[in-house]
C-alpha positions in Angstrom: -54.1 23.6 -27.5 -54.5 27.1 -26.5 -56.5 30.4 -27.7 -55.5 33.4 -28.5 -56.8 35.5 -25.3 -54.7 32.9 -23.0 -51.9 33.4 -25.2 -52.1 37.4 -25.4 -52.6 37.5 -21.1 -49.6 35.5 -20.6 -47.2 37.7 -22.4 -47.0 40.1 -20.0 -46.9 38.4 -17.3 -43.6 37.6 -15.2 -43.6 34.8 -13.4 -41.3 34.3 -9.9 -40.9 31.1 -8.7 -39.2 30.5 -4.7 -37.9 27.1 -3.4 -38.2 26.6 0.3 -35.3 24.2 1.0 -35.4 22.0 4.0 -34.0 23.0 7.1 -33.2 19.7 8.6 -30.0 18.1 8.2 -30.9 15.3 5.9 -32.2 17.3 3.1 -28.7 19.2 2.9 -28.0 16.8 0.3 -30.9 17.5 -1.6 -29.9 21.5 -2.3 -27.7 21.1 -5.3 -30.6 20.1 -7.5 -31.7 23.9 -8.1 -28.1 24.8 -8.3 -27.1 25.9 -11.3 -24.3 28.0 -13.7 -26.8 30.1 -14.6 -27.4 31.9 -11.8 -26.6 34.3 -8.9 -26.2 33.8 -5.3 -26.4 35.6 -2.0 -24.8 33.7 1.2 -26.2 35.3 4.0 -24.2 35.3 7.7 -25.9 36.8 10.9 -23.9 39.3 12.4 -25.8 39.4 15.5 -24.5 35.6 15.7 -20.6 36.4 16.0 -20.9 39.7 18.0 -22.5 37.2 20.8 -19.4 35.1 20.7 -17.6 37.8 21.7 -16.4 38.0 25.1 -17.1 40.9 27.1 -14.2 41.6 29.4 -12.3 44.1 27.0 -10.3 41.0 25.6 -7.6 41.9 22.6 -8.7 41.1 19.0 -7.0 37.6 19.0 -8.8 36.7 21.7 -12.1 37.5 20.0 -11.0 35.7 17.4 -10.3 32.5 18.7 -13.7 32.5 20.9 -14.9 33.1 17.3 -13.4 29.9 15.6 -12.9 27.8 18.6 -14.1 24.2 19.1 -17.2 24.8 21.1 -19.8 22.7 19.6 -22.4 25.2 21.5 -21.4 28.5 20.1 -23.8 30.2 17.7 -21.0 31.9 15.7 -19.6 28.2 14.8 -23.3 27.1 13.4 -23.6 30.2 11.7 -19.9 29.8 9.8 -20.6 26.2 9.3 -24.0 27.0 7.4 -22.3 29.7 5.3 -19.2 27.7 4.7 -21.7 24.4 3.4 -23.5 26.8 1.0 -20.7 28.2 -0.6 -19.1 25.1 -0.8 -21.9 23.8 -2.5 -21.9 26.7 -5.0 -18.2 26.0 -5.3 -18.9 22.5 -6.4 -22.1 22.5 -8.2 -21.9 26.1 -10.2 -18.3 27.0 -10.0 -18.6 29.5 -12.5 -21.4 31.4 -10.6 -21.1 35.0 -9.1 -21.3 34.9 -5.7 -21.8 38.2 -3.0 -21.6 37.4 0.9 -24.2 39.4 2.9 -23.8 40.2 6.5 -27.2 40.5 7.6 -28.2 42.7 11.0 -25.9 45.2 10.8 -27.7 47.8 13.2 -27.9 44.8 15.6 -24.4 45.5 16.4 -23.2 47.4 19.0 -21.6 50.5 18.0 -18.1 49.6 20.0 -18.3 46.3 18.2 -19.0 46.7 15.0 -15.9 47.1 13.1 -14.4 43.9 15.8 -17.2 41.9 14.0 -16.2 43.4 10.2 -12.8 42.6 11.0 -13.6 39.2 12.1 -15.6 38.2 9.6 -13.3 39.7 6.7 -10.3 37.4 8.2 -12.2 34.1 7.8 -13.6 34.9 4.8 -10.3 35.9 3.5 -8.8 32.2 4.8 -11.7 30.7 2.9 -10.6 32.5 0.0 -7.4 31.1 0.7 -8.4 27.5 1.0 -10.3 27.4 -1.8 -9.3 29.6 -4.7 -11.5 28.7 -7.5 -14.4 30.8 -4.7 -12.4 33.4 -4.8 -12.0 33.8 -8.6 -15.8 34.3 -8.4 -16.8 36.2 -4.9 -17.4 40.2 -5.2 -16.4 42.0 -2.7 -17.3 45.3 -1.2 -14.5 48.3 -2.4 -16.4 51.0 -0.6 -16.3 49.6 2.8 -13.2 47.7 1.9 -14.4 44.3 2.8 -15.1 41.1 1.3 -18.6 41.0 2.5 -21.8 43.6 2.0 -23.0 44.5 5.8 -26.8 45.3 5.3 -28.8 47.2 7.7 -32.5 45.6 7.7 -34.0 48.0 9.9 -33.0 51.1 7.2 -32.0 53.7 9.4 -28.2 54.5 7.3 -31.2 55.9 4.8 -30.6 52.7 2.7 -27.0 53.0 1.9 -26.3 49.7 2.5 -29.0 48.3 0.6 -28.0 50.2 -2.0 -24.4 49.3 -1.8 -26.1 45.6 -2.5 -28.5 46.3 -5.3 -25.5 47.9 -7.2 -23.1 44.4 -6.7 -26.5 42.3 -7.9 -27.0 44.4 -10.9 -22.8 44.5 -11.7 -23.6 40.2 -11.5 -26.5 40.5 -13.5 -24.9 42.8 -16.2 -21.9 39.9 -16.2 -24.3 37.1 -16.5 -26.3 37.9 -19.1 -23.3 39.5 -21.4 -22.0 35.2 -21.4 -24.4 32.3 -22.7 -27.4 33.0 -20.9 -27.7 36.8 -23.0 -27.3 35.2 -25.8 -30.7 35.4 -28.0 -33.2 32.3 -27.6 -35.7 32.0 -30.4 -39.3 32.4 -29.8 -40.5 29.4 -30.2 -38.6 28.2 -27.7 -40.5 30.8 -25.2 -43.8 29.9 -26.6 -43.2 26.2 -26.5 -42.0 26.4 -23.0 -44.7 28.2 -21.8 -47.5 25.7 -23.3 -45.5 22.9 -21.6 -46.1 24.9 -18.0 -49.3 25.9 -18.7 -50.2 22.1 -19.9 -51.8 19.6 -17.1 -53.4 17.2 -18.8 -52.8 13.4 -18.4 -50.5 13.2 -21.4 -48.2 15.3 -20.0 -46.7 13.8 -16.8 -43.6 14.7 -15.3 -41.2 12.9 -17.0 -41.5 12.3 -20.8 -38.7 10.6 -23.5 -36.9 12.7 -25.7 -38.6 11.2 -28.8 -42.4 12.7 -27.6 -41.1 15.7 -26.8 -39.8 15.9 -30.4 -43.1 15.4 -31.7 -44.6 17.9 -29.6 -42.2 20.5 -30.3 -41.8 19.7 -34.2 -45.3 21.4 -34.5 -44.1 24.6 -32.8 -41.6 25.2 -35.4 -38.3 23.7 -34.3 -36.1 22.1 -37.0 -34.2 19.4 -36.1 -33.5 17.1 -33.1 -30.3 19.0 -32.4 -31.9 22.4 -31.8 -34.5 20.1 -29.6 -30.9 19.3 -28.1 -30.1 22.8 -27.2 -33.6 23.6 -25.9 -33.3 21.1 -23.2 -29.6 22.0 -22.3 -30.8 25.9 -22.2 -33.5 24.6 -19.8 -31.6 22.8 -17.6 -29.1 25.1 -17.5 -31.6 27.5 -15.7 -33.1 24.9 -13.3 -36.5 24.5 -15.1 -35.8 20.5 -16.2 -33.8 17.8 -15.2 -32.5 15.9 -18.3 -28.9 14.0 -18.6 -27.7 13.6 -22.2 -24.1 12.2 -21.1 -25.2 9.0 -18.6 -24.3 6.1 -19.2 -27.4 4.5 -18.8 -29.5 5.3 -22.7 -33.2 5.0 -20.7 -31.5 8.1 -18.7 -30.2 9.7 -21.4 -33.6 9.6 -23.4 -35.4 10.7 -20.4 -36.7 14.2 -19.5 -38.5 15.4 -16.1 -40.1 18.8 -16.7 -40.8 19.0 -13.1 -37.5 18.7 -10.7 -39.7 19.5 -7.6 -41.6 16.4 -8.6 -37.9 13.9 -7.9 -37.2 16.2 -5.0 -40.7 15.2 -3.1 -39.9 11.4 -4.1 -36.1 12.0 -2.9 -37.6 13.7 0.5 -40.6 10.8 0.6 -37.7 8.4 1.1 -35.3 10.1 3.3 -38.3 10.9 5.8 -39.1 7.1 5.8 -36.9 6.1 8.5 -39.5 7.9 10.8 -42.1 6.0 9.3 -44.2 2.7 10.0 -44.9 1.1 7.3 -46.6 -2.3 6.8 -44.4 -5.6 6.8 -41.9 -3.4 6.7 -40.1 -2.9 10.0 -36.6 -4.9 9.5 -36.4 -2.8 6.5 -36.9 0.4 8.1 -34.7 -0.3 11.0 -31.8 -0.7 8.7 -32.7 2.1 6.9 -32.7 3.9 9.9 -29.2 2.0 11.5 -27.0 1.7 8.1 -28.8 4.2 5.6 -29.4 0.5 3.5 -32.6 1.1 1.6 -34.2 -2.3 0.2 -36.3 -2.2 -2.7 -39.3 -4.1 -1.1 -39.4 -0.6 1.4 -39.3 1.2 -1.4 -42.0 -0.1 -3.4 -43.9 0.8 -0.3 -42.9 4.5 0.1 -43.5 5.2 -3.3 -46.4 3.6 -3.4 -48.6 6.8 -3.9 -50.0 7.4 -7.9 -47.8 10.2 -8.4 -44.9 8.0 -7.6 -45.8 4.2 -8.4 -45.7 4.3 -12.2 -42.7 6.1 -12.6 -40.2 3.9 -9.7 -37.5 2.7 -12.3 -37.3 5.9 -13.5 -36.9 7.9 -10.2 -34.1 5.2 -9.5 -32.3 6.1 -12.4 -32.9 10.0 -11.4 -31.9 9.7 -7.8 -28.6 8.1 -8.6 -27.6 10.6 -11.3 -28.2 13.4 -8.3 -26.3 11.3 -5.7 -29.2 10.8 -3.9 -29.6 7.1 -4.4 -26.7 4.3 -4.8 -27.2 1.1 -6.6 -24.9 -0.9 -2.9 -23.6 -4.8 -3.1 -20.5 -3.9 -1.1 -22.3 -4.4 2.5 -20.6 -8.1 4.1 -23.2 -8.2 6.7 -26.2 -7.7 3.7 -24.3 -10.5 1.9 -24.3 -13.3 4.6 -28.1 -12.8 5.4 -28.4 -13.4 1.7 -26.5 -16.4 1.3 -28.7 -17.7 4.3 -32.0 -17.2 2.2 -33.2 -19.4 -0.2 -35.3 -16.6 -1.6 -33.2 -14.6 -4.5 -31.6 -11.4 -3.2 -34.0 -8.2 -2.9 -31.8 -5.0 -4.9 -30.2 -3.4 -2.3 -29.4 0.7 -2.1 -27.2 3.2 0.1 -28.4 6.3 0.7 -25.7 8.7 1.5 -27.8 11.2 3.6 -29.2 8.4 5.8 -25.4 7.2 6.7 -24.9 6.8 10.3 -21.9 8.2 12.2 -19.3 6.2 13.1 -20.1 4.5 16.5 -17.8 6.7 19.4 -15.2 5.0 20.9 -15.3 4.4 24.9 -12.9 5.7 27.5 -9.9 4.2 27.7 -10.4 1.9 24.0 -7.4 2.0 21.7 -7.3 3.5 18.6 -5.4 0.7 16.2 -6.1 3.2 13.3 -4.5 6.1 14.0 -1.0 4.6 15.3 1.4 6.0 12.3 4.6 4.1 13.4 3.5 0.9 11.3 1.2 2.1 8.7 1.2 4.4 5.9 -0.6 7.9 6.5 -1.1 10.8 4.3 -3.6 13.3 4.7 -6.1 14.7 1.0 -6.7 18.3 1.1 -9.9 19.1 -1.0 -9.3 23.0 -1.0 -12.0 23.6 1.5 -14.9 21.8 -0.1 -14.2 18.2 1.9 -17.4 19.0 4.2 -19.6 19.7 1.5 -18.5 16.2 0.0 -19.5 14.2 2.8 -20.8 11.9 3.7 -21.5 10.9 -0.4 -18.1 10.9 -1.3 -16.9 8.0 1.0 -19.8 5.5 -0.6 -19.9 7.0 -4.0 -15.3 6.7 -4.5 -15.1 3.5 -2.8 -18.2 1.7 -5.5 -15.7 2.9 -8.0 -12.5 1.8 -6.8 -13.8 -1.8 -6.4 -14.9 -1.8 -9.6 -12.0 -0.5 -11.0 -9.6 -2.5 -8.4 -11.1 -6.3 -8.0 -8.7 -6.5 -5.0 -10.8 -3.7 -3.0 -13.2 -5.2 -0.5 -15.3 -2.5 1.5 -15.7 -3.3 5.0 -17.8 -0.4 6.3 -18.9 2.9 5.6 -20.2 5.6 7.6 -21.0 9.5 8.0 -17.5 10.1 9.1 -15.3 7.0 8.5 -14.9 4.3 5.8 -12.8 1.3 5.9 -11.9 -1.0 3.5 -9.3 -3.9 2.4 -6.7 -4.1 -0.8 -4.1 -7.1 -1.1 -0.7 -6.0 -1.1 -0.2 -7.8 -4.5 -3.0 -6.3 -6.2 -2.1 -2.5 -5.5 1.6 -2.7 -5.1 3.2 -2.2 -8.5 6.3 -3.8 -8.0 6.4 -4.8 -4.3 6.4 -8.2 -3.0 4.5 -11.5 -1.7 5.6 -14.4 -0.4 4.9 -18.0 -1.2 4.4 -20.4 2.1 3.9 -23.5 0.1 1.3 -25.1 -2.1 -1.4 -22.5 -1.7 0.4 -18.7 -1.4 -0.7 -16.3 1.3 -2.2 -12.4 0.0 -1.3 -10.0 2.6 -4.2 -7.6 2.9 -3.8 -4.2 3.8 -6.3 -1.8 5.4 -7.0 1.7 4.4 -8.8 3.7 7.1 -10.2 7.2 5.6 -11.9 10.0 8.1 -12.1 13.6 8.3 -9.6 15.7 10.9 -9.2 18.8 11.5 -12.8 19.8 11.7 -13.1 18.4 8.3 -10.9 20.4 6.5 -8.6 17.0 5.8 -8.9 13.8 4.9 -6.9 11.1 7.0 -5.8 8.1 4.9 -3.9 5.6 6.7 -2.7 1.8 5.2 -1.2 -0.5 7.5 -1.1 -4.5 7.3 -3.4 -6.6 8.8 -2.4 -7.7 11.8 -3.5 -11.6 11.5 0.0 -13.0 11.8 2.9 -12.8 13.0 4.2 -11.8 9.2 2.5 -8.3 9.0 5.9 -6.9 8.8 6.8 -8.3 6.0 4.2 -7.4 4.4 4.1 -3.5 5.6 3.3 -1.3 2.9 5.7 1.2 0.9 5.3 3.6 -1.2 4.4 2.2 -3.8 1.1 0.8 -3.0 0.7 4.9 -1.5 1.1 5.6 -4.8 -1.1 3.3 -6.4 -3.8 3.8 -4.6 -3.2 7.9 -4.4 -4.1 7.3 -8.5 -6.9 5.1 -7.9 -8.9 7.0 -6.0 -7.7 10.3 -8.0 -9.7 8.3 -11.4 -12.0 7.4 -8.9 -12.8 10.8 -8.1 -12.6 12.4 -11.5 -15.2 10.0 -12.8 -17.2 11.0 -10.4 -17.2 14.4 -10.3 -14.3 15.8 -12.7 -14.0 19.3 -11.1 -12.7 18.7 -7.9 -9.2 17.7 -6.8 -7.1 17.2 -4.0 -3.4 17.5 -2.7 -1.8 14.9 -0.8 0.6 15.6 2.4 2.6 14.1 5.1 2.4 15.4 8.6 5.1 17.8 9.2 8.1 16.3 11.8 9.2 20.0 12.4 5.7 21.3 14.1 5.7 19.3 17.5 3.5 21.5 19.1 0.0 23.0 18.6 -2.3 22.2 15.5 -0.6 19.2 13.4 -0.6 20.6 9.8 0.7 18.6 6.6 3.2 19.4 4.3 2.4 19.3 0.8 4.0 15.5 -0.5 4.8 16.9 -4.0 7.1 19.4 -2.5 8.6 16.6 0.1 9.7 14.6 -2.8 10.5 17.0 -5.7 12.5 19.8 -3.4 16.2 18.7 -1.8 15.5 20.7 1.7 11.6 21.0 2.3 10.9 23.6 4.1 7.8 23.8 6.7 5.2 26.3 5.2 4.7 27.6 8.8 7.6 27.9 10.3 10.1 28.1 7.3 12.3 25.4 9.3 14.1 22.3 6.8 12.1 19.1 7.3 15.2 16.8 7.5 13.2 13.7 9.2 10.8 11.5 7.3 9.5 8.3 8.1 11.3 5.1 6.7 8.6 4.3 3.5 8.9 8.6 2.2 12.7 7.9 2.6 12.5 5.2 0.0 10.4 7.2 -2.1 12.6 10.1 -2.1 15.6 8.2 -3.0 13.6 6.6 -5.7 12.3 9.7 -7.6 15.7 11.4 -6.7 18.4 8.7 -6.8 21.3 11.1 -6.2 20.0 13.0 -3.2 22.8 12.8 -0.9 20.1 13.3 1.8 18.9 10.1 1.3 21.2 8.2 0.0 22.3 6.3 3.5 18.5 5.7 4.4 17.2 4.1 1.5 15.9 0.9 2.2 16.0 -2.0 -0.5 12.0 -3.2 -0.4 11.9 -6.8 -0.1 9.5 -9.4 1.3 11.6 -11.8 2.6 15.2 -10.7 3.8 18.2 -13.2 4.9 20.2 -11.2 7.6 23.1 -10.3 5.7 26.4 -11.4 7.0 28.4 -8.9 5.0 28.5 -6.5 2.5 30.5 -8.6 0.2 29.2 -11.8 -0.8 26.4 -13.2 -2.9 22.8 -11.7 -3.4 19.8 -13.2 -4.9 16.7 -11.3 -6.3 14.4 -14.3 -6.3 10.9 -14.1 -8.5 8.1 -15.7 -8.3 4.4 -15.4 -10.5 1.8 -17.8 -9.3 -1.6 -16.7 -10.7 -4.6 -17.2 -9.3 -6.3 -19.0 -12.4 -3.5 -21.3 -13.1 -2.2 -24.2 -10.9 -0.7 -23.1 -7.8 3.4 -22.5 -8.3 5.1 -24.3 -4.7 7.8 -22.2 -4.4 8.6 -23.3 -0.5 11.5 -25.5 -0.8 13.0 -23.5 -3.6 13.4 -20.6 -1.3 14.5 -22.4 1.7 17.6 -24.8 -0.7 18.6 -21.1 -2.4 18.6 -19.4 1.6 21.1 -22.4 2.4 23.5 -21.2 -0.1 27.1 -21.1 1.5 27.7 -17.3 1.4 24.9 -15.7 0.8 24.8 -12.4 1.9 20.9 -11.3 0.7 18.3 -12.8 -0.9 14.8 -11.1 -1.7 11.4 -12.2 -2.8 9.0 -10.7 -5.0 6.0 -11.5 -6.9 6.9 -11.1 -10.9 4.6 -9.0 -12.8 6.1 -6.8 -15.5 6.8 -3.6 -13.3 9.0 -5.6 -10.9 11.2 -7.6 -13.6 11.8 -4.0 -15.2 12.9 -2.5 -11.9 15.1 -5.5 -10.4 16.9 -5.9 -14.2 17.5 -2.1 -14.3 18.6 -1.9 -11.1 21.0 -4.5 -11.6 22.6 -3.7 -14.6 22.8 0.1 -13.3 24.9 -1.5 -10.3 26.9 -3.6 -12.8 28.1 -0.3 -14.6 29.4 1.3 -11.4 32.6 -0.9 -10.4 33.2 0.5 -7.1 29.4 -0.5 -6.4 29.8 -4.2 -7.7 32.5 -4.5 -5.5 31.1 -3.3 -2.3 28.3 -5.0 -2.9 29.2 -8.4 -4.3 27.4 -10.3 -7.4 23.9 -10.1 -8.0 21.8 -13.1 -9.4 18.4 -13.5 -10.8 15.8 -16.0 -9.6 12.6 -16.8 -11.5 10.2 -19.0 -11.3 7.1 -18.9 -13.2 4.8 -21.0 -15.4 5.5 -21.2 -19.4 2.6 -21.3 -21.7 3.0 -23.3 -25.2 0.7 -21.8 -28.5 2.1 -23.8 -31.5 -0.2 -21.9 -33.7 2.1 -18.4 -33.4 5.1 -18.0 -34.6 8.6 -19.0 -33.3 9.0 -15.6 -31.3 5.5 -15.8 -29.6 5.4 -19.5 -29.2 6.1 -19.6 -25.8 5.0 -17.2 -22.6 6.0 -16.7 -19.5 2.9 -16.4 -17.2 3.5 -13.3 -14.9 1.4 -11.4 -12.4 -1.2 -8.8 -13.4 -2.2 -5.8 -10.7 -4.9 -8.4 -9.4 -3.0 -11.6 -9.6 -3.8 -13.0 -12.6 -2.3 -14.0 -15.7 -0.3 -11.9 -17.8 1.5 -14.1 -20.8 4.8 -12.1 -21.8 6.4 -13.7 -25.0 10.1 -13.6 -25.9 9.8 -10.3 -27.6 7.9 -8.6 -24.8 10.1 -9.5 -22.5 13.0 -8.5 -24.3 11.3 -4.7 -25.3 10.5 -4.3 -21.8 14.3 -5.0 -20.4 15.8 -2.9 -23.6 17.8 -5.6 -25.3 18.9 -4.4 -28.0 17.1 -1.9 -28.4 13.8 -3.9 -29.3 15.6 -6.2 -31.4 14.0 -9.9 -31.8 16.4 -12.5 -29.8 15.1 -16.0 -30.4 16.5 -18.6 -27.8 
C-alpha cells in the first residue's frame, strides 16, 4: 500500500530517466529496445570530424567532397557518417513515424574559411540520404533560417545563443506535433496513479515480469473496468518505453507476459553477448563457438544466467530476446547437426545470436571468387532504401529461418556478418521449369544462392547459379522463373518479419562500363520497351540471355525481343530444322510415391525419324498450363505452325484410383507440387485449368 504523505510528495515531482547505451559494437543491436513512436530524436554529427577530412591545399569543393565520402577505412568523417547514418536508420525502422532534427555539433570549432565548405558538405549527404530513403525524409525537420537540413549548434555560446535557440524552437515545434496525435490524447488518472505504485513497488511480489491476469487483479482495485481498458494501459506504456509487453506473438506464454522493467532483459541480453569473453566452468567448447559462429547452446546459457535475478525467469527471457531479435531459436547449422548425430546424448537446444555472427572469412591473394562470376548464374541486386546496414547482420539469419520453413527445398549452408549462403532445388522453386529423369532414381539439380552486401552496404548482391557437381549444370542453369520465385519468397519472408520495410530489385546496368557499377531498377527493365539508364539517360538494348526470356514473356510482342527469346527446356535435341516434328515431353515423379523410370522413354521418343525438338519438364500444374497454352496459341497462328512444324504432347505420370468419388473424380493424375510432392489433379481440374470448355465437365 501507500500513505497519503508518500502519495501527496510524489505529485509534484518529475521524474527524468537517461539510458546510457553501449558504445561497443555488439550492443548496436541492442538500441531499438527504447525506441519508440512516441518520441523525439536528436542525431548528433561532429563537425569538427568532417572539417579534418578536408584537405588543405586549396582543393575545389568536389574534391573535398570526395575525401569526405571516400573509401578510407581510417578517416574520422567516414565513422562519424556511418554512426549517424546507423541511428537514423534505426529510427527509420523502429519509429518511422517519429520526428527527427539532425544536430551538427561544434560549430565554433570550425574554421571561419571552412565553415560554410562543411555546411555545404554535410547538407549534400544528408540530402542523398533523403533521397535514398524517403520515408526519413517525410519526418526530418530541417533548418529554414540557415537554409539547411541540419541545425549547426555552437556549444561554446559565443553567437549569444542563437543557435541554441534556433534548436529549442525545432524541439518545441516536434513537441507541439507530438502531443496534438495519440500521445495528447487524455489518459485517466488512475492510470497515473496506478503506474506510479507499480514504480514505486519493490517488494518480492512484484518482480520484473508479471502475466497479464495478476496485473488485472492488481489494477481492478485501482478502479479500471475491464480487461480491455487493462489492454490499452499496457499499449499506452509500451508505446512510451516504460514496459515491454507483446499482445500479437504467436507464442500465448508471450502474449500473456508483461516485463515492467525493459532494463532488466537488456542486462540479461548484454550478460550474454559479453560471454564470449568469459570463462566459465565446463563450458569452454561452448564458449569457443559462441565466440567463432555466434551459436549459443543452452547448457552456456544456463550458466550465464545463472545469477537470482536471471535464473527463475530463463524461459521467459528466451521468449523475450527472440521477440527483440536478440535471440534465434537455430537448427539450420550442418556442422551442429553432424556432431549431433555422432552423440548418443539427445540434442542440447541450440541458438544464433545475430550480434555475435562472425564475418565472413577474407579471401587470400590470388583465390577465385566462384560467387561473383555473372556469366552462368543469375544476379540481381535488393535495394532496401538506405536502411540495408541497419538490418544487418539479423536479417540474413532471421529471412533465411523463414524461408526454409516456408520453402522445404531451402537448405542453409552458412551464415555470417556479411554473407549467407544457402541451397534450393531447381524443382522446388522453379514454377514451371524443368528436371530431368536419369533413370530409376531422378536427379534434383540444386542451385545456390549467394547473398552479401556491395557497395558499402547500400545493396544487396543476390546471385543463383547451378551447382557445379556434374557435367549437367547447364542444363539445369536457372531462369527467370526461379528469380522470380524466390524474389516472392523472401519478399513474404521479409514482411513477416518485419512488415514495414521493402526493397526494389535490379540488374546491373550494361550501359555504365566504367566507374561505380549501379543497377537499374528490374520493374522498369521489364515493363518499359527502351529502358533507359537513370544515370546517363542512354537505352539499355543488352540484357543477359535469362532477362531476355523474361521480357519476352511478360511482353510477348516486344519486337525487341522477339529474336532472342529462348524456349526454356531441360533437355534439348539439336534441332535439324525448323520444320519437322517437336515434342514437349512431361514427366511427374513424386518423391512419396514409387519412383516414375522415365530413361528409355526419352531416349525411344529422341530416336524418332524427324524429330526436330524435344523438351523435358517436370509436370506440376504451372507447367501443363504454360506448354498447353502455348501450343494452342501457336496452333491459331498458321504461318507459325508452318514454320515451326507440329507440336506433340508427352506425359507420363502416375494415376491414382478412389472408387468412393464420383465418376469425374475417380481417377487422378499425380503431378508435382513446388517441393516435389504429390499433387492429385482429377479430370475436372485438369480440364478448368486448360479452359475446356469453359469449365465444362468432360468425362472420358
Amino acid at each position: 500500500g501507500e500513505s497519503p504523505a508518500t502519495r501527496a510528495s510524489a505529485e509534484g515531482a518529475v521524474v527524468l530517466e537517461t539510458y546510457d547505451f553501449g558504445g561497443q559494437e555488439v550492443y548496436y543491436n541492442m538500441h531499438h529496445l527504447f525506441l519508440t513512436d512516441s518520441g523525439l530524436y536528436l542525431a548528433c554529427i561532429d563537425l569538427c570530424a568532417i572539417q579534418k577530412s578536408l584537405p588543405r591545399n586549396g582543393e575545389r569543393d568536389s574534391a573535398a567532397a570526395a575525401v569526405l565520402i571516400g573509401d578510407d577505412d581510417g578517416s574520422a568523417a567516414r565513422h562519424t557518417w556511418e554512426a549517424l547514418e546507423w541511428w537514423l536508420a534505426s529510427i527509420s525502422i523502429f519509429a518511422p513515424n517519429s520526428p527527427v532534427a539532425i544536430v551538427g555539433t561544434h560549430d565554433d570549432c570550425l574554421e571561419a574559411s571552412l565553415r560554410q565548405q562543411v555546411h555545404k558538405l554535410v547538407d549534400d549527404r544528408i540530402v542523398a540520404l533523403c533521397a535514398r530513403t524517403p520515408s526519413f525524409s517525410e519526418h526530418l525537420r530541417v533548418n529554414e533560417v540557415a537554409q539547411l537540413c541540419f541545425f549547426p549548434v555552437d556549444n561554446s555560446g559565443t553567437d549569444g545563443g542563437a543557435s541554441v535557440e534556433s534548436l529549442r524552437h525545432i524541439i518545441d515545434a516536434m513537441a507541439s506535433d507530438l502531443l496534438a496525435g495519440p500521445l495528447g490524447q487524455p489518459v485517466p488518472l488512475r492510470w497515473a496513479h496506478f503506474w506510479a505504485v507499480l514504480q514505486r513497488t519493490h517488494d518480492e511480489r512484484v518482480h520484473p515480469l508479471c502475466k497479464v491476469d495478476e496485473v488485472w487483479r492488481r489494477c481492478s482495485s485501482y478502479g479500471f473496468e475491464s480487461q480491455a481498458e487493462l489492454q490499452r494501459f499496457l499499449v499506452h506504456f509500451r508505446g512510451l518505453g516504460a514496459l515491454l509487453h507483446f499482445p500479437e506473438a504467436a507464442s500465448e506464454e508471450l502474449r500473456e507476459l508483461v516485463c515492467f522493467n525493459p532494463t532488466w532483459v537488456a542486462d540479461a541480453a548484454a550478460s550474454m553477448l559479453t560471454a564470449k569473453d568469459r570463462v566459465i566452468q565446463g563450458c569452454t567448447r561452448h564458449l569457443a563457438e559462441l565466440r567463432d559462429r555466434g551459436l549459443l547452446h543452452s547448457e552456456l546459457l544456463s550458466a550465464i544466467w545463472r545469477p537470482k535475478m536471471f535464473a527463475r525467469h530463463q524461459r521467459q527471457l528466451l521468449e523475450l530476446l527472440q521477440a527483440l531479435d536478440l535471440l534465434l531459436p537455430w537448427g539450420h547449422d550442418r556442422q551442429q547437426t553432424c556432431t549431433t548425430l555422432q552423440n548418443t546424448r539427445p540434442p542440447a537446444e541450440l541458438f544464433l545470436v545475430p550480434a555475435l555472427l562472425p564475418l565472413r572469412p577474407p579471401r587470400q591473394p590470388g583465390e577465385g571468387r566462384p560467387d561473383t562470376a555473372e556469366d552462368d548464374a543469375v544476379v540481381v541486386f535488393l535495394d532496401f532504401h538506405g536502411l540495408l546496414d541497419r538490418l544487418l547482420p539479423t536479417l540474413f539469419p532471421r529471412v533465411l529461418s523463414l524461408l526454409s520453413r516456408s520453402e522445404a527445398a531451402i537448405q542453409i549452408l552458412s551464415v555470417h556478418a556479411n554473407h549467407a549462403l544457402f541451397t534450393t532445388s531447381a524443382q522446388g522453386q522453379a514454377r514451371g521449369d524443368c528436371a530431368r529423369s536419369l533413370g530409376g532414381r531422378r536427379q534434383v539439380h540444386k542451385f545456390i544462392v549467394a547473398m552479401q552486401p556491395c557497395a558499402g552496404n547500400e545493396l544487396l548482391r543476390c546471385s543463383m547459379r547451378a551447382k557445379r557437381t556434374s557435367s549437367e549444370a547447364a542444363s539445369a542453369r536457372p531462369s527467370w522463373r526461379h528469380l522470380d520465385r524466390l524474389l516472392h519468397a523472401f519478399r513474404d519472408a521479409l514482411s513477416t518479419w518485419m512488415p514495414r520495410i521493402s526493397f526494389k530489385a535490379g540488374v546491373r546496368c550494361p550501359v555504365c562500363m566504367c566507374g561505380r557499377a549501379h543497377p537499374v531498377d528490374l520493374h522498369s527493365v521489364l515493363r518499359d520497351d527502351v529502358p533507359l539508364c537513370s544515370r546517363s539517360g542512354e537505352p539499355i538494348e543488352e540484357f543477359p540471355s535469362w532477362l531476355l526470356e523474361w521480357r519476352g514473356h511478360c511482353r510477348p510482342n516486344s519486337p525487341s525481343v522477339q529474336d532472342s527469346q529462348v524456349l526454356t527446356a531441360a533437355l534439348c535435341s539439336e534441332p535439324s530444322s525448323e520444320q519437322g516434328l517437336h515434342v514437349e515431353y512431361l514427366y511427374a515423379s513424386p518423391v512419396d510415391v514409387t519412383p516414375l523410370d522415365v530413361r528409355s522413354e526419352i531416349e525411344a521418343v529422341a530416336a524418332v525419324p524427324g524429330l526436330a525438338g524435344l523438351s523435358v519438364h517436370t509436370a506440376n500444374a504451372d507447367t501443363f498450363e504454360d506448354i498447353w497454352r502455348r501450343g494452342r496459341s501457336l496452333g491459331g497462328q498458321q504461318g507459325a505452325r508452318a514454320r515451326r512444324g507440329p507440336v506433340v504432347l508427352c506425359l507420363s505420370a502416375h494415376i491414382s484410383v478412389d472408387p468412393k468419388r464420383s465418376p469425374c473424380q475417380r481417377f487422378s493424375l499425380l503431378f508435382e507440387d513446388a517441393v516435389g510432392c504429390k499433387h492429385a489433379l482429377a479430370a475436372d481440374d485438369i480440364s478448368e485449368l486448360l479452359g475446356c470448355g469453359g469449365g465444362r465437365r468432360r468425362e472420358n
